[in-house]
C-alpha positions as CSV (number, residue, x, y, z in Angstrom):
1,X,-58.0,22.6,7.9
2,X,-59.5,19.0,8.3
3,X,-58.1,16.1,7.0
4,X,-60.3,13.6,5.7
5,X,-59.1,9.9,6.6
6,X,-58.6,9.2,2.8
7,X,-56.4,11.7,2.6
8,X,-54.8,10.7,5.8
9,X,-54.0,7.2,4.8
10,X,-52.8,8.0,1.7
11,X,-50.1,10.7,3.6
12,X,-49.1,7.8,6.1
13,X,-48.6,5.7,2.8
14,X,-46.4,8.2,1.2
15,X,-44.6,8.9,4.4
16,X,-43.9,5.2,4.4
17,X,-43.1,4.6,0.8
18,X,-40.2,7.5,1.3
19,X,-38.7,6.1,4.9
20,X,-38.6,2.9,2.9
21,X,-36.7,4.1,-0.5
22,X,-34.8,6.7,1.8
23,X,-33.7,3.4,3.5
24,X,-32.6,1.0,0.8
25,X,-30.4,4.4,-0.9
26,X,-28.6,4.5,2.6
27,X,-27.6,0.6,2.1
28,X,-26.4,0.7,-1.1
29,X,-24.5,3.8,-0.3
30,X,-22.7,2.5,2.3
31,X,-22.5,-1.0,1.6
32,X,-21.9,-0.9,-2.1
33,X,-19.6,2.2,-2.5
34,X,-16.7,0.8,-1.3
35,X,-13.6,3.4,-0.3
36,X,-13.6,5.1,-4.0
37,X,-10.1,4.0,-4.7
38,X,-8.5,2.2,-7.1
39,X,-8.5,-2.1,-5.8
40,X,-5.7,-3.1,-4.1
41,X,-4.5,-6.5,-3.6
42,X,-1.9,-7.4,-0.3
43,X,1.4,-7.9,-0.8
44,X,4.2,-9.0,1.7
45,X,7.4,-10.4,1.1
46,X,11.1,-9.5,2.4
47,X,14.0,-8.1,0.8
48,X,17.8,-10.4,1.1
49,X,20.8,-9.1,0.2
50,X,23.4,-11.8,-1.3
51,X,20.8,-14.0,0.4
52,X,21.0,-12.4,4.2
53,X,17.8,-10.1,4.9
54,X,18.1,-6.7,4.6
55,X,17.4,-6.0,8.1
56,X,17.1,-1.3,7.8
57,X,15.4,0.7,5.6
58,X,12.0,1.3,3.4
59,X,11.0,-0.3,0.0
60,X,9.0,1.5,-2.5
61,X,6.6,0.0,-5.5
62,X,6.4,2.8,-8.1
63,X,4.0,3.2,-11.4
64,X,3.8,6.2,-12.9
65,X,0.2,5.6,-13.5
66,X,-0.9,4.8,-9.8
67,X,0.0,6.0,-6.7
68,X,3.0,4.2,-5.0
69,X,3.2,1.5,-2.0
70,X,5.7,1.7,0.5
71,X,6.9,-0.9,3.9
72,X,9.5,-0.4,6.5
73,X,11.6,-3.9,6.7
74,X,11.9,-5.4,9.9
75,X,14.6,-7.2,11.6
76,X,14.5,-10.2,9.4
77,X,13.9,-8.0,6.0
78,X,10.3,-8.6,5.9
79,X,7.6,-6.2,4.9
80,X,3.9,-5.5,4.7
81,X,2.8,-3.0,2.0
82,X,0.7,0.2,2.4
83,X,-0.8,2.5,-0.6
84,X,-3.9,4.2,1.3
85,X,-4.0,2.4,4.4
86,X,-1.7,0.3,6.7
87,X,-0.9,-3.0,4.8
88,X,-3.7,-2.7,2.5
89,X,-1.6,-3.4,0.0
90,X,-0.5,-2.3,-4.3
91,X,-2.2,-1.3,-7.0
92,X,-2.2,-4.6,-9.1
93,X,0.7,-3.7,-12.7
94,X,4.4,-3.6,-13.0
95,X,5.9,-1.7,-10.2
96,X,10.0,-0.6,-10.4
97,X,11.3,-1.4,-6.9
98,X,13.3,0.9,-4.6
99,X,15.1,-0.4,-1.4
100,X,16.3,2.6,1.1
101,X,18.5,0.5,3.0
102,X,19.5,2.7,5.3
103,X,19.9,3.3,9.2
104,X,20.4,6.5,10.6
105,X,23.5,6.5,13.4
106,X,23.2,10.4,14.4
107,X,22.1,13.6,12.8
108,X,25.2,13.3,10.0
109,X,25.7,9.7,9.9
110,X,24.0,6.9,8.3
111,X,24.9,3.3,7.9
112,X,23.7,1.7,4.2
113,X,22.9,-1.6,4.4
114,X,22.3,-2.3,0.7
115,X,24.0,-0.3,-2.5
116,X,23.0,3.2,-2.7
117,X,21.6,2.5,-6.7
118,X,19.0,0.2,-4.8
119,X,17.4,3.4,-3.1
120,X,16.7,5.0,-6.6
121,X,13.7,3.2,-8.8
122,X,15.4,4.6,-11.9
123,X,18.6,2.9,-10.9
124,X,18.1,-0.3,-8.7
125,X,16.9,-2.4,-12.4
126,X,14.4,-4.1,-10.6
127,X,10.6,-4.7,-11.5
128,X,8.0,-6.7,-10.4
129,X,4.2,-7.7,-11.3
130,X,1.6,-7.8,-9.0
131,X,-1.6,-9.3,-10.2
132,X,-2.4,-11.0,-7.1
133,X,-2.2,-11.2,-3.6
134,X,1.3,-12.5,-2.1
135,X,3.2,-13.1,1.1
136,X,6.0,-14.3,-0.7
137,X,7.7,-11.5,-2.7
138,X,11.3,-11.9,-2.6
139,X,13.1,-8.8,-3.6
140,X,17.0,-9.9,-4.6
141,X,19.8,-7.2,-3.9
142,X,23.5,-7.8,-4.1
143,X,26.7,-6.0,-3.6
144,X,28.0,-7.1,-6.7
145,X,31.6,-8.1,-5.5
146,X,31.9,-4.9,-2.9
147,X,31.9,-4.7,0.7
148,X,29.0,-3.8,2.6
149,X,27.5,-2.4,5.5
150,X,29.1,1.0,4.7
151,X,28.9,4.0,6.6
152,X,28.3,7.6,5.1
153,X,28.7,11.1,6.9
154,X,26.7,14.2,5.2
């Protein structure tokens, strides 16, 4: 079968015309997609306790309608929050707040470094509100007249 050149311009055209279209719905694809989840906006911040940093443990930011965001406190009780990805940060709402103070000695010890009520969002009473990105969130614990570090064998 011959192809006239009519008919072959008219082929390279189309050919074109689809590499071209094929090429602008790759772009937006994977430049205007984003990662599918829900916006996140950075949060760090550190956690005291009777105004000394709460240098063991985990904190948790808890909605019931999104998924959570966690950190591990460092030495000097600061923390970077994660919800998909490392430090990329909460869900913006009203969070309740848990602090897992806790450092483990051996298999059946563990030292708490903060009330044990802390480490429970349903009892630790503390929320916060994220709309926006911080570095400054400073989450307040106290010992509420007891002693602390304690030690706890399982």
């Amino acid at each position: 079968m011959r192809i006239g050149k009519r008919q072959k311009r008219r082929i390279e055209s189309m050919q074109k015309t689809i590499v071209a279209a094929l090429a602008v719905l790759a772009s937006a694809c994977f430049t205007g997609c984003g990662d599918g989840r829900p916006t996140r906006v950075p949060v760090a911040g550190r956690v005291v306790i009777d105004g000394e940093p709460v240098r063991f443990g985990m904190i948790k930011l808890s909605n019931p309608d999104t998924r959570a965001a966690s950190g591990r406190l460092d030495g000097e009780g600061r923390f970077q929050l994660t919800c998909f990805e490392k430090h990329d940060g909460v869900i913006p709402g009203t969070h309740r707040v848990e602090v897992a103070a806790t450092e483990g000695i051996d298999d059946r010890t563990v030292r708490w470094h903060a009330p044990k009520k802390y480490a429970d969002q349903s009892t630790s009473g503390i929320e916060v509100t994220i709309d926006e990105p911080t570095d400054d969130l400073v989450i307040e614990l106290t010992w509420s007249g007891g002693k602390g570090p304690f030690v706890e064998r399982q």
